[in-house]
Structures are given as structure tokens and as C-alpha cells.
PLY file of the C-alpha trace (Angstrom):
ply
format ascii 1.0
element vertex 69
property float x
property float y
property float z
element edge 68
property int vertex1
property int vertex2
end_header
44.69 111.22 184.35
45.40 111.82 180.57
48.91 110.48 179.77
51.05 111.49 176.26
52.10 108.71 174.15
54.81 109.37 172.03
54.45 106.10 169.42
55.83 107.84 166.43
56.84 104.38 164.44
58.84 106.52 161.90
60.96 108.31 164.56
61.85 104.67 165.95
62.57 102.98 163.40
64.51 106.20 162.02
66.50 106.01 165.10
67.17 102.08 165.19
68.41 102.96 161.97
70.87 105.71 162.67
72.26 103.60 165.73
72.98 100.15 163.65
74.48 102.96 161.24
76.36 104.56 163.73
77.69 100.96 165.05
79.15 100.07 161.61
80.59 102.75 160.89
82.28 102.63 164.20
83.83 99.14 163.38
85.31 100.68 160.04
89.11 99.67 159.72
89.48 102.88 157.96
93.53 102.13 157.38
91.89 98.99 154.90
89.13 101.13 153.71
92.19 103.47 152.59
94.28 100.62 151.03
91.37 99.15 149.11
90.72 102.71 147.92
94.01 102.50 146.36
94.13 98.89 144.73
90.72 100.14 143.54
92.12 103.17 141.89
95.10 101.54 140.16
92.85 98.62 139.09
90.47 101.18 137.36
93.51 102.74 135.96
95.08 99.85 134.62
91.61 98.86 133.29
91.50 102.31 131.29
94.87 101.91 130.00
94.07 98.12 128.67
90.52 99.76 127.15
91.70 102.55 125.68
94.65 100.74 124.06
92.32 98.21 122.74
90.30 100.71 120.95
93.21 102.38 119.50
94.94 99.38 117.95
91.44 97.84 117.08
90.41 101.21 115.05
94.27 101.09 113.06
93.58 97.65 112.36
90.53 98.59 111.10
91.76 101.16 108.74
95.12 99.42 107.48
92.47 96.34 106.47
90.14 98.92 104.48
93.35 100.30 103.09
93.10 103.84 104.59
96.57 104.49 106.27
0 1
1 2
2 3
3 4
4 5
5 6
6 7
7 8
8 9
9 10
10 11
11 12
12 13
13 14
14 15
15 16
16 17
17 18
18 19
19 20
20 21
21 22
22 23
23 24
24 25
25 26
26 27
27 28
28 29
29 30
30 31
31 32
32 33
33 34
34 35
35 36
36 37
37 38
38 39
39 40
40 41
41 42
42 43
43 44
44 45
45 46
46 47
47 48
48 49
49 50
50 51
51 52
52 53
53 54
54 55
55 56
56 57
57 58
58 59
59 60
60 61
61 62
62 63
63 64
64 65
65 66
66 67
67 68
């Protein structure tokens, strides 16, 4: 009696994979995932603002030292 073995170690450890996935992603408190979202969008924007304000005053700075107005 022939039997079929199915020992595919990719499949299996593909699938372990996609159920420990599956398993965190069920335990997402997607409410906080939204709210950090946010803080992490203002903080980026307030970072921008600080960056690209720093470059601006640094470069007239710059020129009103050098004497070019």
C-alpha cells in the first residue's frame, strides 16, 4: 500500500506564517492605530514647519552677513 505524503516544508511554514499574521492583526486596537496615525501626522507636520523655517531664516542670515539683501 503506497501512501502520499504531503511534507511540503514551504507550504507549512508559509501557513504558520499567515496564521500568527492573521492572529495579530486580529488583536489590532485599530481606534489607537487611528489616533497614533494622527499624533504621527501632526508631529511630521510640525517637524516640517520647524525645518523648513530653519532653512529659511538660516539662508537670510546667510545673505544679510555676505551683504546681499
Amino acid at each position: 500500500m503506497t501512501g502520499i505524503r504531503h511534507n511540503h516544508p514551504t507550504q507549512d511554514s508559509t501557513g504558520n506564517m499567515l496564521l500568527t499574521a492573521s492572529i495579530l492583526f486580529a488583536n489590532i486596537d485599530y481606534s489607537g492605530l487611528a489616533d497614533y496615525a494622527i499624533k504621527a501626522f501632526v508631529g511630521g507636520a510640525i517637524w516640517m514647519a520647524f525645518k523648513v523655517g530653519g532653512e529659511y531664516f538660516s539662508d537670510r542670515i546667510k545673505r544679510k552677513i555676505n551683504g546681499k539683501h
